[in-house]
N, C-alpha and C positions, 0 to 999 in steps of 0.2 A: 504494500500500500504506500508505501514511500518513494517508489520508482515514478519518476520524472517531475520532482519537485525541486530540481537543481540541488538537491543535496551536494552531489558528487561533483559537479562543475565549480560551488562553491568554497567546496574542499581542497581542489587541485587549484582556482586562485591564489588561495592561501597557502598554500605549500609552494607556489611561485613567486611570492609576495615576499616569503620566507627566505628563499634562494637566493633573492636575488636582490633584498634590502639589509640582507640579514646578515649573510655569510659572504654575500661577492662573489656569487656564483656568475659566469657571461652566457653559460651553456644550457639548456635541461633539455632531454629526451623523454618520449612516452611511445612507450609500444604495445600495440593490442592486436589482438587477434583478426587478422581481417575481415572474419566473419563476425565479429562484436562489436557493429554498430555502434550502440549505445557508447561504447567508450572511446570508438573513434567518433564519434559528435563529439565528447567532451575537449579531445584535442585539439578541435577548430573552432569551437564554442572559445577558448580561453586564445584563441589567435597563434596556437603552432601552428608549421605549415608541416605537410607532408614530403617527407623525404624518398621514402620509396619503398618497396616491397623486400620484408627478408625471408627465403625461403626457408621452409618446414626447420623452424625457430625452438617449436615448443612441442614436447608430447602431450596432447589433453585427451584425457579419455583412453582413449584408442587408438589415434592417430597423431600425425604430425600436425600442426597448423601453420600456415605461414604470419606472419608481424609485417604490419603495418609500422613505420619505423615514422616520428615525428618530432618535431626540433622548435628550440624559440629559444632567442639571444636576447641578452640583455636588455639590449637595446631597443628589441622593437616592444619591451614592455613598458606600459607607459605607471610612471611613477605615483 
């Protein structure tokens, strides 16, 4: 019942907020399963952009999955 109340988009602001006010981070990555939507929305929702496809990345389940590989500098977060 808590699914798509920006919970989680809210969360990963703040753990970039964090990063990158906090510690002096320039860098942060997020990787999701290509098939899992949901959490590649959240990485364009908070303004990564998409890097590109890493092949069969992760065992889930039963299979390989490929990752969706995603990036945001410093810079283009605005303060």
């Amino acid at each position: 019942e808590q699914q798509g109340r920006g919970i989680m988009t809210d969360a990963v602001r703040s753990l970039i907020c964090y990063a990158f006010e906090e510690r002096g981070l320039k860098t942060l990555g997020l990787r999701a399963a290509t098939g899992n939507a949901r959490s590649r929305a959240v990485a364009l929702r908070v303004g990564m952009t998409f890097e590109g496809t890493l092949r069969q990345q992760e065992w889930l389940y039963d299979h390989y999955v490929d990752h969706a590989a995603y990036t945001l500098l410093s810079s283009e977060w605005p303060t």
